[in-house]
C-alpha positions as CSV (number, residue, x, y, z in Angstrom):
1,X,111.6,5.8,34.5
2,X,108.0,4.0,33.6
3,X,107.7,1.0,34.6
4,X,107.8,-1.8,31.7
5,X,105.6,-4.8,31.2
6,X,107.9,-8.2,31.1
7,X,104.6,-9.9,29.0
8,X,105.2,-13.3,27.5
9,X,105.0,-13.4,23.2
10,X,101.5,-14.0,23.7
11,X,100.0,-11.2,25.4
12,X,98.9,-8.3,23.4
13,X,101.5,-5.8,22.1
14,X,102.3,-2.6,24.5
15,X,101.5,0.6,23.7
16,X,104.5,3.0,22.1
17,X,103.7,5.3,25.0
18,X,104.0,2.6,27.4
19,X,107.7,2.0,26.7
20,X,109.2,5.6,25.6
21,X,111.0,6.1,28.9
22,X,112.3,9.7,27.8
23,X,112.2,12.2,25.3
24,X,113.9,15.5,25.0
25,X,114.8,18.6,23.0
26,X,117.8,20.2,23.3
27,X,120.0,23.3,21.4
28,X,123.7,22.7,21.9
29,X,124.4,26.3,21.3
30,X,122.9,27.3,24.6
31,X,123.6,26.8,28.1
32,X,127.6,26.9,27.6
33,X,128.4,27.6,30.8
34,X,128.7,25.5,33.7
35,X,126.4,27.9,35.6
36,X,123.8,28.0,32.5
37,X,123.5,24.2,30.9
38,X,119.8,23.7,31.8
39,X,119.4,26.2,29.3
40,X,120.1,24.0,26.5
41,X,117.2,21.8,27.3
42,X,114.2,23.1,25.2
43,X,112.1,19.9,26.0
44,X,112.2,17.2,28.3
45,X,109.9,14.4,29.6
46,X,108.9,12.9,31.9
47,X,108.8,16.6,33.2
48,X,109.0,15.4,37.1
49,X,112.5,14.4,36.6
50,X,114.9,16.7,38.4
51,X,116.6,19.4,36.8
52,X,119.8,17.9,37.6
53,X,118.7,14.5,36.1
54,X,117.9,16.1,33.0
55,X,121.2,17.6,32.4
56,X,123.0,14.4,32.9
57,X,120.7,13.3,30.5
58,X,121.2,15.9,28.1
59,X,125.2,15.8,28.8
60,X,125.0,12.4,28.1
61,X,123.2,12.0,24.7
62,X,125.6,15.6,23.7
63,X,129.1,13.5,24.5
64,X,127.4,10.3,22.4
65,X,127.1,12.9,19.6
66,X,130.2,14.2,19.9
67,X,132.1,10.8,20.4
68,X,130.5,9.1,17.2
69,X,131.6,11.9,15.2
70,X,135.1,10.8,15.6
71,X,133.9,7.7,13.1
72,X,131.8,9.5,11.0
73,X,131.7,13.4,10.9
74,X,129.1,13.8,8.0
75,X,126.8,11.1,8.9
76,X,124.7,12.0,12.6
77,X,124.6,9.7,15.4
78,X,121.4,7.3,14.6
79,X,120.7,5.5,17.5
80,X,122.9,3.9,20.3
81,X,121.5,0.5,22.2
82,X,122.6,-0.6,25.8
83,X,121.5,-3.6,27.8
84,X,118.5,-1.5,29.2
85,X,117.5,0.9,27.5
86,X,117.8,2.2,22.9
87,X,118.5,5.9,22.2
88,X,117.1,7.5,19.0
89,X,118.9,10.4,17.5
90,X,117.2,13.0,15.2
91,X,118.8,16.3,14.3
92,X,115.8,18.4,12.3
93,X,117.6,21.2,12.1
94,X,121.1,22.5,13.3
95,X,122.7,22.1,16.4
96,X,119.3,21.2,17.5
97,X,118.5,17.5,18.7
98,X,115.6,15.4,19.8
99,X,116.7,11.8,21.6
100,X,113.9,9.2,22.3
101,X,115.0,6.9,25.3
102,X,113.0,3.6,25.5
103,X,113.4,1.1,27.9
104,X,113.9,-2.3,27.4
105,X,111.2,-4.8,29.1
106,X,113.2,-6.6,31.6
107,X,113.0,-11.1,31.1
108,X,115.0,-13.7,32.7
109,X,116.0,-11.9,36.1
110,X,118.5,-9.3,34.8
111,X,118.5,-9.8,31.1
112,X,116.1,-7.6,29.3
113,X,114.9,-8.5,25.8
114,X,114.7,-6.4,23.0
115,X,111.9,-6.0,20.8
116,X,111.5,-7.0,17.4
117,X,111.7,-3.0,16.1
118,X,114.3,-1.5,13.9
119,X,115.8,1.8,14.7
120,X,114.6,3.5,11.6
121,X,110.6,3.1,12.3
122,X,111.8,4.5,15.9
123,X,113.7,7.2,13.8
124,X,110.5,8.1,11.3
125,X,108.5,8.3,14.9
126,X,110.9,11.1,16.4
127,X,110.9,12.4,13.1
128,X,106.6,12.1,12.9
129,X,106.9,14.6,16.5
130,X,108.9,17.2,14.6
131,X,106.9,16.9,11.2
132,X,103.6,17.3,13.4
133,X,105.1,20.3,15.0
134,X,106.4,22.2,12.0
135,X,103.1,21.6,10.9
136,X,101.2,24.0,13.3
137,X,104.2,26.5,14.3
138,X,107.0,25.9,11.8
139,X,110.4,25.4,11.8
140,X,112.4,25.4,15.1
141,X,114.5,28.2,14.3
142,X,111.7,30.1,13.0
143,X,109.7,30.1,16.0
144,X,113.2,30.7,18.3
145,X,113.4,33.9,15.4
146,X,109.7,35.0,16.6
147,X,109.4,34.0,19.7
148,X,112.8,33.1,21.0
149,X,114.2,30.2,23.1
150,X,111.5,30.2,25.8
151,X,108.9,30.6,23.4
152,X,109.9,27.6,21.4
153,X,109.8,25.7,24.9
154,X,106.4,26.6,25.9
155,X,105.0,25.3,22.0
156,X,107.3,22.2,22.5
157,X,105.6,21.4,26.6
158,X,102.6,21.8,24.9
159,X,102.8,19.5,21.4
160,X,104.9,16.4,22.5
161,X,103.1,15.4,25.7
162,X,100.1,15.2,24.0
163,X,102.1,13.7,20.4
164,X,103.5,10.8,23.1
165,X,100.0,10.3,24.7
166,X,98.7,8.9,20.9
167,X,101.6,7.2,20.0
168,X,100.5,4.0,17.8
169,X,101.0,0.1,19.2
170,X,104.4,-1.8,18.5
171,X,103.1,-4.1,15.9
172,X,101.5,-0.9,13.9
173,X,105.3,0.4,13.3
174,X,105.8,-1.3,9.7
175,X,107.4,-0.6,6.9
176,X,104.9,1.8,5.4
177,X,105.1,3.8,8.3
178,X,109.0,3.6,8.3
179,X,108.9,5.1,4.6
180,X,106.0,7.5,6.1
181,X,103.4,6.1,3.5
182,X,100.0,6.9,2.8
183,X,97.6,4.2,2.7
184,X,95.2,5.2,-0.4
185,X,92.0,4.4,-1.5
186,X,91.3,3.0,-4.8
187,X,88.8,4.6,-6.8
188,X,87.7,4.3,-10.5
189,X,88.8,6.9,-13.4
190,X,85.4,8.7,-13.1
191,X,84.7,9.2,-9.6
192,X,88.4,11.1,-9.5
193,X,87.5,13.0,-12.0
194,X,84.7,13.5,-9.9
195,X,86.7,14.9,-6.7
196,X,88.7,17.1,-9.5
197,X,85.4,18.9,-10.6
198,X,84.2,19.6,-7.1
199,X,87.1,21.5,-6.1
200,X,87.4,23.4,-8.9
201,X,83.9,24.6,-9.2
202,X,84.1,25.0,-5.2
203,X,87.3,27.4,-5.5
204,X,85.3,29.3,-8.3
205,X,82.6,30.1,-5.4
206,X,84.8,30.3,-2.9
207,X,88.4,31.9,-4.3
208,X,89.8,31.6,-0.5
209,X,89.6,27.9,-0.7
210,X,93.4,27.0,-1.7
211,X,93.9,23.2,-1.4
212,X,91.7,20.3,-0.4
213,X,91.9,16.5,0.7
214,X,89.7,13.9,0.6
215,X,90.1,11.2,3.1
216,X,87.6,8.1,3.3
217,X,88.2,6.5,7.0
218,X,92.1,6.8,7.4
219,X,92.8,6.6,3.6
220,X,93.6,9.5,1.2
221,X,91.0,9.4,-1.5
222,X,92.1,12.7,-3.4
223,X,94.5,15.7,-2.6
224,X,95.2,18.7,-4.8
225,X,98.2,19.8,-2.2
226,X,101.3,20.6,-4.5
227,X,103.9,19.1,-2.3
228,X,104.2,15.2,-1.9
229,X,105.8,16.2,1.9
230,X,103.0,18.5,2.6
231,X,100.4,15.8,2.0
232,X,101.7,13.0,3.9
233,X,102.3,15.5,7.1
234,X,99.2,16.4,6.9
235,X,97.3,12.9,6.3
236,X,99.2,11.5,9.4
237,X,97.6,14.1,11.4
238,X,94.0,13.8,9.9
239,X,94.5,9.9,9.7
240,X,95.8,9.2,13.3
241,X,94.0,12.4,15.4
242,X,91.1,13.8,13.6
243,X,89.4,11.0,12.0
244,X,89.1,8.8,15.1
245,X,88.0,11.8,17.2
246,X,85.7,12.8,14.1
247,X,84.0,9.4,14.4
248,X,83.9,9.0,18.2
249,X,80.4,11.7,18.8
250,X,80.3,10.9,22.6
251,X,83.4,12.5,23.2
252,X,83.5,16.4,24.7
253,X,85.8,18.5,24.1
254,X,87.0,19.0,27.3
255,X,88.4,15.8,27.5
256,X,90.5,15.9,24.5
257,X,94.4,16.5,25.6
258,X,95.2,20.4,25.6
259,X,97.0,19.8,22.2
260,X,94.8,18.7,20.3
261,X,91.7,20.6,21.7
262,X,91.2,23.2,19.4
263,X,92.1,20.6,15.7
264,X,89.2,17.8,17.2
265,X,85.5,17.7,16.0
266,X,84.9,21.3,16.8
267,X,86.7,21.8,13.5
268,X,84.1,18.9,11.6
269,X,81.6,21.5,10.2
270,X,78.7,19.4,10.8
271,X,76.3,17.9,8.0
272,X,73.4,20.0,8.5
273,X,75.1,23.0,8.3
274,X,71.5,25.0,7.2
275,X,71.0,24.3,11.1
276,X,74.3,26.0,12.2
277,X,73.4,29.7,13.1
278,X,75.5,32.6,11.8
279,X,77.3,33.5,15.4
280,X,78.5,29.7,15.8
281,X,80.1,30.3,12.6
282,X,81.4,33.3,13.2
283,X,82.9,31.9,16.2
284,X,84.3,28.7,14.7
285,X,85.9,31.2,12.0
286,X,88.0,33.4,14.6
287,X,89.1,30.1,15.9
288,X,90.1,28.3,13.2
289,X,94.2,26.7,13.3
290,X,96.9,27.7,10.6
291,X,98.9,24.9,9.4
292,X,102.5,25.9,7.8
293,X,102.7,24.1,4.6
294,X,105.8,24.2,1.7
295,X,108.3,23.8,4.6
296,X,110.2,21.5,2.3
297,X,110.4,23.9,-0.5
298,X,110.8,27.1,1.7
299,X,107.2,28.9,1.1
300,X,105.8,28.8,4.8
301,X,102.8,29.1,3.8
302,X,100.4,29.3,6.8
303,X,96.9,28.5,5.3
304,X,93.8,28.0,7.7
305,X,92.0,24.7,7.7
306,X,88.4,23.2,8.7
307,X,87.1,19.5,7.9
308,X,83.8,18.4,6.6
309,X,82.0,15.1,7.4
């Protein structure tokens, strides 16, 4: 378990990451034999945890499921609290379920406090993790479909470290990012318009250009995306990963985290693009990530993407 900061109200807010004990992925239609239950775990961090530690884990979060179904069969297990630690629930798709485990920072000997956060911003984070997945491979069962079971885990051991190493600050967790809003910028009548024409007469040169957004700092200026869902996945992830790396120049590559590698500023075509020779472009094109859009309405669309500064 990570050790936990027992700060006083007046020292700066901890860092999500900081306090998320444990999170992990697991498919209760697998591993149903006593011999074979590790196989059910698709995810699960910290990653140095024994195997056997993991499937009492696993076991454990499975029987809280099952028990609270007892009360209410058609509404999921949310999240469960005990003295030490909170339990998120989130079933994205079925039989399949991702728990969040955060511990408690401990005050007054053995009491441990419990901070000032309701379940549902934790709920809208697990949920964020599985959004930001879909985003780049798709659904669960689709990759499983593909790729099968040990496919899915080697996409999962590579996403979520790197999702929980960015996780945003306590006091950032409000109730916009609850309701998984989209901070906007305003602009007048004419410069939208503006935006509008651009895009159109750039998809007239350009016919493979199929959707744009506009983004000014961390807030959505424009977007001609179709889907409401599609544009708020993909504005967390340019908001929250791409526009601080975008904006940070001294950082290399190399020392971006393995996930997020390949979507930093190597994908910012740069502002003096005459200087850019043909074979770096060529190169950047071969390379460029496919983002799964329409998952809400069923399309799977798997458009590539690059970003301009």
């Amino acid at each position: 378990m990570m050790s936990v900061n027992a700060s006083t109200a007046n020292a700066p807010s901890l860092r999500m990451g900081e306090e998320v004990s444990k999170l992990f992925v697991f498919d209760v239609r697998l591993g149903t034999r006593e011999d074979n239950e590790h196989e059910k775990i698709l995810f699960y961090h910290p990653a140095t945890d024994p195997l056997n530690k993991q499937q009492s884990e696993v076991g454990l979060a499975e029987a809280l499921i099952n028990f609270t179904k007892t009360f209410s069969p058609n509404e999921p297990c949310r999240a469960v609290r005990t003295d030490k630690t909170r339990k998120v629930f989130f079933q994205p798709e079925e039989d399949v379920w991702m728990v969040m485990v955060l511990s408690k920072p401990s005050r007054d000997g053995d009491k441990y406090g419990d901070q000032d956060l309701a379940d549902a911003a934790l709920h809208a984070l697990v949920r964020g993790a599985y959004d930001m997945f879909c985003l780049f491979h798709s659904r669960f069962s689709e990759v499983v479909r593909v790729t099968g079971a040990q496919g899915l885990r080697s996409k999962l051991a590579l996403l979520l470290p790197s999702f929980l190493a960015t996780l945003p600050p306590f006091h950032t967790l409000d109730l916009g990012f609850t309701l998984r809003g989209v901070r906007f910028f305003p602009v007048d009548r004419a410069t939208f318009l503006s935006l509008q024409s651009f895009f159109h007469l750039t998809q007239q040169d350009f016919p493979s250009v199929r959707f744009a957004v506009c983004l000014l700092a961390d807030m959505l200026v424009w977007s001609s995306l179709p889907s409401s869902a599609d544009t708020n996945v993909l504005y967390t992830y340019l908001a929250s990963q791409v526009a601080p790396r975008a904006n940070r120049r001294e950082a290399k590559d190399k020392d971006a985290p393995p996930l997020f590698a390949p979507f930093n500023k190597t994908w910012i075509l740069p502002a003096d693009m005459i200087n850019t020779s043909p074979p770096q472009l060529q190169a950047a094109i071969h390379r460029i990530p496919l983002v799964h859009l329409g998952l809400a309405r069923g399309s799977g669309g798997e458009p590539g993407w690059t970003g301009y500064k």
